[in-house]
N, C-alpha and C positions, 0 to 999 in steps of 0.2 A: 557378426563380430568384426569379419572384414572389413565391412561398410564403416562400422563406427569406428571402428580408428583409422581412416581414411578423411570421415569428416573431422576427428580430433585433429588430423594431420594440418588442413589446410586453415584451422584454425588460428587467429594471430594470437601473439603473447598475452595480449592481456586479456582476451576470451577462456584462454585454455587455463591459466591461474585465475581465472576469477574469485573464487572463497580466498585464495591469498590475500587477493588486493585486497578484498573487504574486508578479511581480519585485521590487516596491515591499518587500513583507514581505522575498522575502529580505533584501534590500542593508540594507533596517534592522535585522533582525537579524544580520547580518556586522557593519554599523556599529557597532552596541552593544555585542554582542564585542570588537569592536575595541578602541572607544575608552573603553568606560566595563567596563574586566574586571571588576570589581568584582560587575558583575548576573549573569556567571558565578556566583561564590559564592554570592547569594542564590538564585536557579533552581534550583544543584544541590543545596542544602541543604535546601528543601524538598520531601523524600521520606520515601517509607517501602519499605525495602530498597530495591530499586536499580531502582524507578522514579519518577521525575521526577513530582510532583502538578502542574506546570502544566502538562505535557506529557500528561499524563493527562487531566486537566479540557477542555485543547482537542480532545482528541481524542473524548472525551464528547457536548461541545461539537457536534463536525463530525458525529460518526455517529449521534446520535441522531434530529433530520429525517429521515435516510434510512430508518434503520429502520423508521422510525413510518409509513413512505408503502409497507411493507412488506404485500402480502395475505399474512397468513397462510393464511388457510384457503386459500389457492391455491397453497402447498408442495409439498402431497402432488400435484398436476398438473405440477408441474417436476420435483421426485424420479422421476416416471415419463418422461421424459426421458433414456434408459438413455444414446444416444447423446453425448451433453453430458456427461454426469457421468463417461461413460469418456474421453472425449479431454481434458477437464476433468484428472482425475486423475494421465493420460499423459504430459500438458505438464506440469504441474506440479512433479508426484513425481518422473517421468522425464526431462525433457528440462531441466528447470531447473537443478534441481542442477550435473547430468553437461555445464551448457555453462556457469556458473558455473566449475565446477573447473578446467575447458579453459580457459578467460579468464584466470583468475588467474595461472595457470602459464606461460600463454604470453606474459603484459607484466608479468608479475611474479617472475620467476624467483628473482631475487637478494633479494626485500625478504619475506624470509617472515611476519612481522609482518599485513601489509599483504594479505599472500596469505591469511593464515587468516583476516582479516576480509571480506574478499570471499567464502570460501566460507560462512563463515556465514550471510553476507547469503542466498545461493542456495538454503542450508535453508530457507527460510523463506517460504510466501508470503503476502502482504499480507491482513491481516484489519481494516484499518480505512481509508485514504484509497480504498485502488480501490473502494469504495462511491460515494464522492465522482466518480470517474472514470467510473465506468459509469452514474449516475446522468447525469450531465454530457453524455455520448456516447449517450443514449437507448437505454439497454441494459435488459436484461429485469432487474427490481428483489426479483423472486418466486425466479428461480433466481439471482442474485446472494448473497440474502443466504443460500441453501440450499450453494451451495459453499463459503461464505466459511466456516458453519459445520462443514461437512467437512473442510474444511482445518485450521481450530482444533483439532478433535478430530485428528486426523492428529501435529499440530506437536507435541504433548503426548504423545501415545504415539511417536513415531519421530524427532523433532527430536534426541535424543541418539543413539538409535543409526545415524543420518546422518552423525551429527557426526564418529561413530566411524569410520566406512565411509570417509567422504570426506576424513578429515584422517591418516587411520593407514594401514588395508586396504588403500584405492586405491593408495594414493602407495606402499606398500610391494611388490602386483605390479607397479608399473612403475619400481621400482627409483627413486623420487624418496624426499625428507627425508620422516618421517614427523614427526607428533607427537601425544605422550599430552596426552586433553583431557577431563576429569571436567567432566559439567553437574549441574546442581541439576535434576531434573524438576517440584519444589514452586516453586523461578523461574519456570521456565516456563511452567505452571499457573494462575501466578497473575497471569503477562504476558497470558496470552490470556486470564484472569477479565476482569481491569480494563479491556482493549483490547477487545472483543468481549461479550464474556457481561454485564457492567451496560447498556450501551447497548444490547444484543437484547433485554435484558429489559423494558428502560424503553419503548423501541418498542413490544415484541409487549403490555404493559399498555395503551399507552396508546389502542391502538384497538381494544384490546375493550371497556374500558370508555365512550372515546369512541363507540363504535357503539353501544355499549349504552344510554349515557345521553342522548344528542344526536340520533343517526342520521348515516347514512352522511352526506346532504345537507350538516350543520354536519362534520362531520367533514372531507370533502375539498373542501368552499369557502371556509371560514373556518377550521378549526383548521392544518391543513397549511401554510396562503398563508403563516398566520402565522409556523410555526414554519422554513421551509423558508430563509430568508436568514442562519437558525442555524448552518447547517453550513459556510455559506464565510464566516463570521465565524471560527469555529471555527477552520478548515482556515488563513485567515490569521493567527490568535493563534497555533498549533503551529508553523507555519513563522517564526514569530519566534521563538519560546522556541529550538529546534531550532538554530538558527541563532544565533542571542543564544550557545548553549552553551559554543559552539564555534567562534565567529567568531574570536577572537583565535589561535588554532591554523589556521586554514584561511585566512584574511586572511596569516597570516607566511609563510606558505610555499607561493606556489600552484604550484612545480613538483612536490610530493605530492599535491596534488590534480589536477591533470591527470596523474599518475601512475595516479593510482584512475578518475579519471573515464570514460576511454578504456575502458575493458572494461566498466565499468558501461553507457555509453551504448549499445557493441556489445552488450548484454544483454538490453536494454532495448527495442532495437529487433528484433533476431533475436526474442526471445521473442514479442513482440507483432505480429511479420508475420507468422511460421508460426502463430501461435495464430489469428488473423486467416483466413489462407490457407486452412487448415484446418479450420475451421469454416463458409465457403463453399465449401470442396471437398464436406463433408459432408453438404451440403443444409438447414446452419443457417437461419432468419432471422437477420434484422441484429441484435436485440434479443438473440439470445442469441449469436452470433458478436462481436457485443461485446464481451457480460457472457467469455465464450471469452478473448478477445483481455488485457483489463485484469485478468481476475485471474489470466492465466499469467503478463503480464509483472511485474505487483505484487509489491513484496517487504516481507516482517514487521522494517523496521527497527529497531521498537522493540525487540524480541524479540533480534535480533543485537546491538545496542548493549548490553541491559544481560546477556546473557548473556559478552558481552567487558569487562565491566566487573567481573563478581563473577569472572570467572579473573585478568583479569591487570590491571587497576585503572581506574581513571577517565580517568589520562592515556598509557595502552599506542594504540600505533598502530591493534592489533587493534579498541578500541573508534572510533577516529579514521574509522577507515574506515566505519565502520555510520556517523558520524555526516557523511561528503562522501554519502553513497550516496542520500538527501534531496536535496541540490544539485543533482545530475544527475535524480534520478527525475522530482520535481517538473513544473520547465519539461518533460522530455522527452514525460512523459505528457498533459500539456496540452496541447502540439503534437498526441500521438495524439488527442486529445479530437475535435481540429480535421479532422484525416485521418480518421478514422472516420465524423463526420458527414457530409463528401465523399465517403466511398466509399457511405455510404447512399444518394446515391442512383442506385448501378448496381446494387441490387438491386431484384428486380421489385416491384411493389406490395403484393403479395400474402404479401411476407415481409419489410416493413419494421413492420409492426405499429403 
């Protein structure tokens, strides 16, 4: 107990209030939706195809600190890590989706709209804030960004034919509504370029050359300290934009959002207790039972939002939905931030790293 409030101590302000600043961003972002719609149109206007440039730029913004605190050359030491990367894939590929589909069906019977935008969310998992989240939660940062990039590569070859599987095939052996759904795979592609692959890139440059030119010493006492208050600036600018979007749609009507919400939170937390459980049933450390935990339960919202946006338009419920699923993830995973650090320390010494 000492210890941890001793780390709280040296903590800066906007570390130690973090669930403030993030409630704070959302309701300002609801607010501004609300009352001033007008900053909808300019938000959504500035794009190129059907992603959002200030939702882009925060999210840049948020991952790029992370990445940059990334060892590369201690990849190929996580990659050998067989354990991780197969229960890693399991939850993910496997267990995500297939309790997505189950969720939707089950509190959403009637509103199929509503229903295909929740399974898309479950295609998909998180390749930019659960960075933010496992970073947060002192989770291992070397195989964090090693799955995140497996995943990406994953999303882009099998994100459509998932699509197919769980909105056609499934629903059609169990005798449920089926529905035909054409994706772009160059959308795609080009969601996890901008979401992932600029900001890995700008990271994995900037500490070779940082090593290169400076040394590790300036590197990780003075360039990090500096850039590392970037990412939860970041992460509060996205959750305003995000929110800004779509406030005035989620503010009018909030018995569709606790409509969505309810299976999303059961998602949210299923995914991240068994991911969790599971990773110390396996003989994880904390550091990577974590990293386990936050990128099973993480989901690729940007990715669902705009792939419901180029099939059925900007104001279809399909995309409504990718855009509550931020509302719930958010606070929920900052709460697990909290729970995780508490469970850290019922693991022995010797595997909190």
């Amino acid at each position: 107990m000492d210890e941890d409030r001793a780390v709280l101590a040296r903590l800066s302000l906007l570390d130690r209030y973090l669930p403030l600043w993030i409630l704070l961003a959302m309701a300002g972002g609801l607010l501004l939706g609300r009352f001033f719609p007008a900053i909808q149109g300019w938000l959504d206007a500035v794009r190129i195809g059907n992603t959002s440039l200030p939702i882009a730029l925060g999210l840049l913004l948020m991952m790029y600190p992370v990445l940059a605190k990334v060892h590369y050359e201690d990849l190929g030491q996580a990659a050998r890590d067989r354990r991780l990367l197969q229960l890693s894939l399991l939850l993910v590929w496997g267990l995500g989706p297939a309790l997505m589909f189950a969720l939707a069906w089950l509190f959403l019977p009637g509103q199929p709209e509503f229903r295909t935008g929740l399974i898309l969310i479950g295609l998909a998992p998180c390749i930019a804030m659960v960075l933010i989240w496992i970073d947060l939660a002192r989770g291992d940062r070397e195989a964090a960004a090693l799955l995140v990039a497996i995943n990406a590569i994953i999303q882009v070859l099998a994100y459509a034919l998932l699509g197919g599987f769980y909105l056609k095939i499934l629903p059609g052996w169990l005798g449920l509504a089926t529905q035909d759904v054409a994706f772009s795979m160059v959308e795609i592609a080009a969601a996890v370029l901008v979401f992932l692959g600029l900001p890995l890139l700008a990271g994995y440059l900037s500490r070779r050359i940082g090593l290169r030119l400076k040394g590790p010493r300036w590197y990780e006492q003075r360039f990090i300290p500096f850039i590392s208050p970037f990412a939860l600036y970041g992460l509060l600018f996205t959750i305003v934009v995000m929110f800004a979007l779509q406030g005035q749609a989620i503010t009018s009507d909030p018995l569709t959002v606790a409509a969505v919400a309810l299976p999303l939170l059961l998602y949210f937390a299923i995914m991240w207790s068994v991911a969790f459980a599971v990773g110390r049933r396996n003989g994880l450390s904390y550091p990577k039972t974590a990293t386990l935990a936050f990128t099973a339960a993480g989901n690729n919202f940007e990715l669902a939002i705009a792939v419901s946006i180029s099939v059925w338009g900007v104001s279809s419920r399909q995309a409504l939905a990718g855009v509550i699923g931020p509302l719930i993830e958010v606070p929920v995973l900052v709460a697990l931030v909290y729970v995780s650090l508490w469970l850290r320390r019922r693991f022995p010494a010797r595997a909190i790293g």
